[in-house]
N, C-alpha and C positions, 0 to 999 in steps of 0.2 A: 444516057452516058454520063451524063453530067453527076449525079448523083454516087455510083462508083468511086470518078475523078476524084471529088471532095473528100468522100470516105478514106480514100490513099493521101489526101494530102494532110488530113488531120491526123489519120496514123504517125505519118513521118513526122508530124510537127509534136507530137507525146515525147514519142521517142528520143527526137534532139532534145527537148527537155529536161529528160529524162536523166540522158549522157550528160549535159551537162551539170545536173545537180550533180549526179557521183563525183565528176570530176573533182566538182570545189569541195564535198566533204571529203576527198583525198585527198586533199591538199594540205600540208602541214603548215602550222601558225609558226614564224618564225620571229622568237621573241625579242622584243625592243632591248639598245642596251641598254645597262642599267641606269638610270636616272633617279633624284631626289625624286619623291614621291610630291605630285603638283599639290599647291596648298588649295584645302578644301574645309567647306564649312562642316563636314568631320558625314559619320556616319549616322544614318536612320534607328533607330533602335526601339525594338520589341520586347518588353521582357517577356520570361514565358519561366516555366517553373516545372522541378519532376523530379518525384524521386527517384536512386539510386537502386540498382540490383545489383546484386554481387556479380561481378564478369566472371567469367572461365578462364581457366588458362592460355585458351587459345590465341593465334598471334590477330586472327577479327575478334573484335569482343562487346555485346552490347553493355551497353550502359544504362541507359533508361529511357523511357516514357513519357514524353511530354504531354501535359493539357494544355488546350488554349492558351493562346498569349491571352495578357492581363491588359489593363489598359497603359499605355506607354510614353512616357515623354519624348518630344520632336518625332512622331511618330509620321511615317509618311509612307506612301505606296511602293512597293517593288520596282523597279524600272523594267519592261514587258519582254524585255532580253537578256535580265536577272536569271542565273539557274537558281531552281526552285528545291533543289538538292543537292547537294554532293556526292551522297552513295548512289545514283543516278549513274555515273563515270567518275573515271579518276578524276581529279583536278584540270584545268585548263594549267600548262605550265607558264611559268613569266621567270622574266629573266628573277635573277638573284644577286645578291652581294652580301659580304660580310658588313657587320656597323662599325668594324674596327682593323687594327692590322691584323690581318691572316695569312701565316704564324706569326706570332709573336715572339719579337727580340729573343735571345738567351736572356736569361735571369727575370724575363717579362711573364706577365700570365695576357692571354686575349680576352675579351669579351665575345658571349655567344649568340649576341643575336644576328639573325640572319633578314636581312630586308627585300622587301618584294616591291620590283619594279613595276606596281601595276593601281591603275587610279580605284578607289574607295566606290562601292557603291552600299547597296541597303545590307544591312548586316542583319539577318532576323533567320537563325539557324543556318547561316551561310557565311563562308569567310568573306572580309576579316569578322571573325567573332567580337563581339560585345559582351562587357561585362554581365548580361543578363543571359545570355547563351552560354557561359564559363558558368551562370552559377546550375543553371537547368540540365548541361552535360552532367556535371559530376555530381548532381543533388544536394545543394549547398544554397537553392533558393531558400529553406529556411534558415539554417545557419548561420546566413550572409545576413541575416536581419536580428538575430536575435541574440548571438554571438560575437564576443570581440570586443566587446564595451573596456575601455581601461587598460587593453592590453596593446600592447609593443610591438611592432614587427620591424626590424634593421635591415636594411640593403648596403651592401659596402660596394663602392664601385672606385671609379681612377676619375681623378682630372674634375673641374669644376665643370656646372654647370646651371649656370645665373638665373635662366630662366623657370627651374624646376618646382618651385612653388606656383608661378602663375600655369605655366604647361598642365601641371596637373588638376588645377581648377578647369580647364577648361575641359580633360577628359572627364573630369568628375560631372560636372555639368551637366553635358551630353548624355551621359551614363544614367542619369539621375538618381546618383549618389550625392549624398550631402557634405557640404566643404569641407574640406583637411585641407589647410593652408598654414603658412609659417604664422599668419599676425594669429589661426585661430587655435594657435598650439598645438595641434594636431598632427603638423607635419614639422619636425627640425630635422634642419640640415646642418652638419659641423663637419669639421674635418679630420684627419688621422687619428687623431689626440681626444676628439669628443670636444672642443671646442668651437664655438661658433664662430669668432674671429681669428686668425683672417682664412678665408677660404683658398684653394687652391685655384689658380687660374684654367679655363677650358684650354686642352691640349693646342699648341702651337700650331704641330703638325696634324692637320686634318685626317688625313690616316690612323692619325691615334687618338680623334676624339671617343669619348665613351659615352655620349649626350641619348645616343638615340638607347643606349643598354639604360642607361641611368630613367629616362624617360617611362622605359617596357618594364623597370622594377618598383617603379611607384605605379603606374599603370595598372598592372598584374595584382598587387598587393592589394592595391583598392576596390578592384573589379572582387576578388574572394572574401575577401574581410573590411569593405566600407565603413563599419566600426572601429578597427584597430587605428592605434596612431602608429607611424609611420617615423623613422630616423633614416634619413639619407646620411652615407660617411660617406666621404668622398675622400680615399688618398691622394696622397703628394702627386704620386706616379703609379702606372701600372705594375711597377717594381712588387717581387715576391714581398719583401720588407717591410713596405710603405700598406700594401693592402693585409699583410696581417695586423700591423698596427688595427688597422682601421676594423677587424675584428676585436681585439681587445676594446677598443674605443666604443664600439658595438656592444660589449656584453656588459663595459661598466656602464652604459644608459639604461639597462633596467631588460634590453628585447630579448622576449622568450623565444623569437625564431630569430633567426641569422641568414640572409638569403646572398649568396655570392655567385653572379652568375659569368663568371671565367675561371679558365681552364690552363694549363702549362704542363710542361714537362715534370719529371718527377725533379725536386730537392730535397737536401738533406735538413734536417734542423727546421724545418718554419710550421711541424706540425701540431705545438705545443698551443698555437694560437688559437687552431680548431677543436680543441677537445676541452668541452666544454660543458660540463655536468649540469645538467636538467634546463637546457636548453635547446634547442634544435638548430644545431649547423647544419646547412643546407648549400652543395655546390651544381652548379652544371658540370654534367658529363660532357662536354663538348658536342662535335658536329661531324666530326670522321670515324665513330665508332673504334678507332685508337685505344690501345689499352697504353697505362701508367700516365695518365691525367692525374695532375692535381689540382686543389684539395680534395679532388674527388677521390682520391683514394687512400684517405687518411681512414681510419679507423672509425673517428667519434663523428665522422661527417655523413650526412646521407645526400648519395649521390643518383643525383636525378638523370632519369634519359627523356626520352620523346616518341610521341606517337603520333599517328595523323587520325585529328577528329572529326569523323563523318556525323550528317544529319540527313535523312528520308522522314521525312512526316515529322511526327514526333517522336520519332525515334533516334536513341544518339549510337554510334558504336564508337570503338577504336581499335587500332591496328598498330602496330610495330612499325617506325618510320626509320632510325636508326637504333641498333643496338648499344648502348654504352656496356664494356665490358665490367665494370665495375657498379652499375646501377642499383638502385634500392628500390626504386620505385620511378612510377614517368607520368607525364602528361604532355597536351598537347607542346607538340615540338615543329611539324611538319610548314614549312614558310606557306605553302599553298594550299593549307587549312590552315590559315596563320589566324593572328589575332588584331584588332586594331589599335591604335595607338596614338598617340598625339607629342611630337616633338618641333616645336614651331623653328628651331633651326635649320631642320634637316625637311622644311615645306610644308609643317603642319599635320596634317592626317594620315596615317602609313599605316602599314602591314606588314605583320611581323613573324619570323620564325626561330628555331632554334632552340637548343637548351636553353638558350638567357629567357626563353619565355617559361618553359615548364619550370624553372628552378624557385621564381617568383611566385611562382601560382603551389607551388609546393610550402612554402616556407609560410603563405601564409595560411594554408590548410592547416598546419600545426599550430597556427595562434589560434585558429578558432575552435579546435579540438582539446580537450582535456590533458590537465599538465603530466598525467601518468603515459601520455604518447611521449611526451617530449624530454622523459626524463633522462632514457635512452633509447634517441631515435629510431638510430639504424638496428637497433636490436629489436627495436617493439613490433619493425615493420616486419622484418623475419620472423619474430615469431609469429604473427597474424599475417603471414601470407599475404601482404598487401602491398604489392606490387604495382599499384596504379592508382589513380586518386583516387577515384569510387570508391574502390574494392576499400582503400584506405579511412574513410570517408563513413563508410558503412561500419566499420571496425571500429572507431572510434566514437560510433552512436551519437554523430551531428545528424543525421541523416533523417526528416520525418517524413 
């Protein structure tokens, strides 16, 4: 008898088990609210290297082929409850926030990046992305090294921020990219005018600071073109006026890309700023798929949208995250295939989504690509079909 008994008690005991794993993987993660992201001694990071295939027009699209990572600085192990994929499942979602006012004032433009309420772990084909993983997606590990020397890339953004030379040394660092910093001329920062003194002060109103946008476009810039130098303009205000200035200011420094990552409603008259002969204006398309954004929808501007960038093995794809209705071309945008970032006001190490990241990552694709892209941007990308950085990327024969 005994033997029986036991047989039915271990059955039952499977079973409760059983029910109750289901249970909890039915259970939905209900995401924390949003919070500065905790300071962290930053991300793990892997390079790893690959080149580019032409993608399809399709709304999944691969991209390319990874080989082995390479050997890596501050390299360190997965953590054993790391996902080991993304295209595995959708994203784990986490909360979200804008990095600035959302909408933005009348007569104002917003910043687009979009920030993820969720702590940093190893980055090595997994978000948040590393500058090594941005250059292996889009096939730009050669590029990124042998391209760029001499050349300019602008970010125009609003409101000061003090910290942006030391900030970016410490993402560069980490990245194991080589210094750009203000003492190594590498990096200047001035303001509306193209002048170094006196700078704008960081926004009053924390709602409207733009530190963590301004952060994600040296970041970005760096991460694709570590060779290029770098002009941070920083306007008065996020006023339409003040940030076209700071375009002009922008093209008299010499930068053959222009990278502006905010968006606004349509106005009249402020589009003489962005049209700009044989250089690359580059805006975000925003984050609601909204048509009559500006400067995105200036003519001589090319207007970037967003995707979400999967990694399985070595393999990268991407997919269609939001539609910008005006767009030229996209890269990654998706906050939860985001990127990583470093802005020591806002807690150091974060994650980041949004056009204000694809816009960055675009603008310096065309510094490291031949001046015959960037004579006329938006027109070159039309006629080479190149809709997405790869595809782009492949077209303009950085690509080995």
């Amino acid at each position: 008898m005994r033997s029986p008994i036991l047989r039915l008690i271990a059955t039952l005991a499977v079973i409760a088990v059983a029910a109750c794993s289901s249970g909890l993987q039915g259970t939905p993660m209900v995401p924390a609210a949003p919070q500065p992201a905790p300071q962290s001694s930053g991300p793990s990071v892997q390079p790893d290297q690959a080149d580019s295939s032409d993608p399809s027009s399709d709304d999944t699209v691969p991209i390319s082929e990874a080989p082995k990572a390479t050997k890596a600085p501050h390299r360190s192990p997965a953590p054993a409850n790391a996902p080991s994929a993304l295209a595995k499942a959708a994203p784990a979602q986490s909360a979200l926030r804008y990095a600035c006012r959302h909408p933005a004032q009348p007569g104002r433009r917003e910043c687009d990046a979009i920030l993820v309420a969720r702590a940093l772990s190893v980055c090595n084909r997994s978000a948040p992305y590393c500058a090594s993983d941005l250059q292996a997606a889009y096939g730009l590990a050669y590029a990124a090294k042998a391209n760029g020397k001499g050349i300019s890339v602008a970010v125009v953004d609003a409101y000061g921020y003090p910290e942006a030379s030391s900030d970016l040394a410490v993402y560069r660092k980490r990245m194991g990219l080589r210094a750009c910093s203000v003492s190594n001329r590498c990096l200047r920062v001035v303001n509306q005018f193209g002048q170094a003194m006196p700078l704008p002060k960081p926004a009053a109103d924390p709602a409207e600071s733009w530190r963590a946008q301004e952060a994600l476009d040296l970041d970005m810039v760096s991460a694709i073109c570590p060779n290029c130098r770098i002009a941070l303009v920083q306007a008065n205000s996020n006023k339409d006026a003040d940030l076209a200035a700071g375009v002009n200011a922008a093209a008299a420094l010499g930068a053959v890309a222009i990278g502006n990552s905010y968006s606004g409603n349509e106005v009249t008259g402020a589009d003489a700023a962005y049209a700009r002969g044989g250089r690359a204006i580059v805006s975000s398309g925003g984050n609601d798929g909204a048509a009559g954004k500006e400067p995105c929808g200036y003519s001589a501007v090319v207007c970037v949208g967003g995707t979400t960038l999967l990694a399985s093995g070595h393999l990268w794809s991407e997919r269609v995250w939001h539609k910008a209705p005006s767009a030229d071309i996209s890269a990654v945008a998706d906050p939860q295939t985001g990127v990583a970032f470093y802005e020591s006001a806002g807690g150091g190490w974060q994650q980041a989504g949004g056009t204000g990241v694809s816009a960055p990552i675009v603008a310096a694709l065309f510094a490291l690509g031949p001046s015959s892209a960037r004579a006329n941007a938006p027109a070159w990308l039309v006629h080479h079909d190149a809709g997405r950085v790869a595809r782009a990327a492949t077209k303009m024969g950085i690509v080995k």
